[in-house]
C-alpha positions in Angstrom: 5.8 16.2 -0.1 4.1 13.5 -2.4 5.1 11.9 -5.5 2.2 10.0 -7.3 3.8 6.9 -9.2 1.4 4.5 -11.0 -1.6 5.5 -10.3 -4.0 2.4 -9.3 -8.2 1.8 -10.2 -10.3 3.7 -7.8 -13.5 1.7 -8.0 -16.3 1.3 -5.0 -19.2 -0.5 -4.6 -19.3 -2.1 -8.3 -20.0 -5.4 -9.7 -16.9 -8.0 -9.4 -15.8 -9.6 -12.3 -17.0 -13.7 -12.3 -13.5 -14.6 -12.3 -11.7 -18.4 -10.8 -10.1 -17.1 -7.5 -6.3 -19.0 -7.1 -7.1 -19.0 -3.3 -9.9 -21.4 -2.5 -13.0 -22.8 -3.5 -14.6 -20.2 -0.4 -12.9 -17.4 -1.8 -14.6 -18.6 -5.7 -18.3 -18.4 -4.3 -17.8 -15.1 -3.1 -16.6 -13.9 -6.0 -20.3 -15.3 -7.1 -22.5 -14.0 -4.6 -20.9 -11.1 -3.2 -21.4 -7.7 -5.6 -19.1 -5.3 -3.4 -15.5 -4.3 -5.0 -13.9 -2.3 -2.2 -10.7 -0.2 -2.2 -7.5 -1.1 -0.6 -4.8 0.8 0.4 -1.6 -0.8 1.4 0.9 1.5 3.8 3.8 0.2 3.6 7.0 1.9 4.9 9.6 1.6 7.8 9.1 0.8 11.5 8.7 4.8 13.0 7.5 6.3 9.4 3.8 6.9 11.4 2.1 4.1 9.3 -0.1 3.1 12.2 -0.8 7.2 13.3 -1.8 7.9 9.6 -4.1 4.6 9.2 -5.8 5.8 12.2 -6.2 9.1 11.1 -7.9 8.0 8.1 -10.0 5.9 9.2 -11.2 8.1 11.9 -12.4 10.9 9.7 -13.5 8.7 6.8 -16.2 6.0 7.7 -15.9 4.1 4.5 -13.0 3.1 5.2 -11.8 0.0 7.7 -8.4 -0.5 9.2 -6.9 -4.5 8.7 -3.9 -5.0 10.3 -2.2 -8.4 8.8 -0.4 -9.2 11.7 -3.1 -10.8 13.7 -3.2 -13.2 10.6 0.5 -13.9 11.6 -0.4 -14.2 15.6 -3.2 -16.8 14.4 -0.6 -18.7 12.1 2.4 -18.9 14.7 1.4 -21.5 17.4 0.0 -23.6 14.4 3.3 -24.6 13.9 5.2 -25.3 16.7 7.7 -27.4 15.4 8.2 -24.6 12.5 11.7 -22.9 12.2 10.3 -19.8 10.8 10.9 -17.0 13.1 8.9 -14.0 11.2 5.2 -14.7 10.0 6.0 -13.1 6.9 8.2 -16.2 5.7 4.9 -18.4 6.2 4.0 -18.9 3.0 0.2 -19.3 4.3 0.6 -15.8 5.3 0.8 -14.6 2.0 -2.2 -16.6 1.3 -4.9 -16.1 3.6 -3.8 -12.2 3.6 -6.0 -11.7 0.6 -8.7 -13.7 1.6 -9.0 -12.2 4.9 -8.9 -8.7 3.7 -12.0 -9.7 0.6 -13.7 -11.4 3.7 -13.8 -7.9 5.7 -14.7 -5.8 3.0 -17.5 -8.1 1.6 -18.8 -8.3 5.2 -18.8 -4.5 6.1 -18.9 -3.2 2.4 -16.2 -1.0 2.9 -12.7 0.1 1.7 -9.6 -1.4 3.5 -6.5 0.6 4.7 -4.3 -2.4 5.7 -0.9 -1.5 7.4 2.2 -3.8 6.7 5.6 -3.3 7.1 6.5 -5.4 3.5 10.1 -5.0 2.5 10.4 -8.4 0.2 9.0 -8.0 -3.0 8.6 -11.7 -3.7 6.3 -11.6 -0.9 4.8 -7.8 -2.0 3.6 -9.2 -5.3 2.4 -12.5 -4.4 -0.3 -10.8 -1.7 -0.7 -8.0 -4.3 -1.5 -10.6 -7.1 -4.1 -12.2 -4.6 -5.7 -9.1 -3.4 -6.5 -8.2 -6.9 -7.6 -11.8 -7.7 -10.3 -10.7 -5.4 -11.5 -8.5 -7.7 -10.3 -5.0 -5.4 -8.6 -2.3 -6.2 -5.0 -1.7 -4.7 -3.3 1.3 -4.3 0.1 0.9 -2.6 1.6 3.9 -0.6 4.8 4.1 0.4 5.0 6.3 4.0 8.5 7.4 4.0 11.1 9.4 6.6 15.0 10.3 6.3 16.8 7.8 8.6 17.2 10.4 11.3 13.6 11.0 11.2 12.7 7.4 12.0 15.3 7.2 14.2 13.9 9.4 16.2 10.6 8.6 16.4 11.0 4.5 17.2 13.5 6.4 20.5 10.9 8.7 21.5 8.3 6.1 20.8 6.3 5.1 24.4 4.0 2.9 23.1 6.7 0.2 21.7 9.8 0.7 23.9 10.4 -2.4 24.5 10.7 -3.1 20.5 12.8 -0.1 19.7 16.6 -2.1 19.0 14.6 -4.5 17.1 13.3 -1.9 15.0 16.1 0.3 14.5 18.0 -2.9 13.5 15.5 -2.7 10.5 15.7 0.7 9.4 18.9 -0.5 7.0 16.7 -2.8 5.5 14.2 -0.7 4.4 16.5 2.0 2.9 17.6 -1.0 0.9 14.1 -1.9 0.0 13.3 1.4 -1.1 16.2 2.2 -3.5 16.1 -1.4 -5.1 12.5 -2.0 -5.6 9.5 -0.4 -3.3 9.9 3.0 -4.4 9.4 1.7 -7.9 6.4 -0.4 -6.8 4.3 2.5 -5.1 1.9 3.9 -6.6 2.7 6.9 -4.3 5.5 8.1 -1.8 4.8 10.5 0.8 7.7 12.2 2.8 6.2 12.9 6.3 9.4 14.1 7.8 7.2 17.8 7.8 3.7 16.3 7.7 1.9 15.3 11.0 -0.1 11.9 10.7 -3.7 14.3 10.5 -1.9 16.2 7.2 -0.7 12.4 5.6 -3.7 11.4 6.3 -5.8 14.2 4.3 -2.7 13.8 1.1 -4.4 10.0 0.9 -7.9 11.2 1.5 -7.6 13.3 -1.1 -5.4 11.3 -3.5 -7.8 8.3 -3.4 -10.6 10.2 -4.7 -9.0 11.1 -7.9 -10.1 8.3 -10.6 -6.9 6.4 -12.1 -5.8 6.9 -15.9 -8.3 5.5 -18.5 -11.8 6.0 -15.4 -14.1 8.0 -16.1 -14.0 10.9 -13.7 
């Protein structure tokens, strides 16, 4: 099951606007230079909604598209700052700043679209990367992947692969359902239900959603 929300630009390989990036004088030339204005799609969700599976899946059967995993932003960031009480990356509030200017930084090198898979439950921190991805000059479609709790409970259990993280990520499940009634169902521009859909069938829903042009493009 899907629900489109607010439906986000669709726009490949156009023109960027000249406008000041916020980020940094690096991220301004590009915006000079560079003539590629890629797609992004954010998959946000629970741990054990199949974020990672479905990412895979669509990048797999659709070359334009490039998987960015912000995490190894967070990897480089943590030993930078040893004497740092911050125990999650997310909290770093370069994180939420170089995210953008990674992600433009891929795209404009390849010249592709992004599918970028985050676990983002705060919305301070949702908008502020959301407001620099589309300083950028991208699109951004934000997609919700969501499961019942005894869906993702099941699935971080039976999961081989991350075993070793499974308390840690159960302990989070809470949080999420939190996230979604106060702000991130709200915030998506779609939610898909994949309690009956295998990763290959929420990949296709994306696929296909992606390709219809926003409200106000011209088809």
């Amino acid at each position: 099951m899907i629900w489109p929300a607010n439906a986000a630009s669709t726009c490949t390989c156009a023109h960027r606007p000249a406008a000041r990036s916020p980020f940094s004088s690096y991220a301004q030339q590009t915006l000079i230079w560079r003539n590629i204005l890629s797609e992004f799609v954010w998959l946000n969700g629970s741990f054990g909604s199949g974020k990672s599976s479905i990412a895979k899946e669509l990048v797999a059967a659709h070359p334009q598209w490039r998987l960015f995993d912000p995490e190894y932003v967070g990897f480089m960031l943590g030993p930078q700052f040893p004497d740092s009480a911050v125990v999650d990356f997310q909290d770093f509030p370069s994180w939420r700043r170089l995210v953008p200017i990674v992600a433009d930084d891929i795209a404009c090198e390849t010249g592709q679209n992004l599918v970028i898979v985050q676990t983002l439950l705060k919305q301070q921190y949702w908008t502020e990367i959301a407001e620099g991805i589309r300083a950028q000059g991208h699109s951004l479609r934000h997609i919700v992947i969501d499961a019942s709790p005894e869906t993702l409970r099941r699935r971080i259990t039976e999961d081989q692969v991350l075993h070793r993280a499974a308390g840690w990520r159960l302990q989070h499940i809470p949080t999420f359902i939190d996230a979604r009634r106060d702000w991130l169902a709200a915030a998506a521009d779609l939610v898909i239900d994949t309690d009956s859909l295998s990763p290959i069938q929420a990949a296709n829903e994306i696929a296909q959603w992606t390709t219809k042009p926003a409200p106000g493009e011209a088809p």
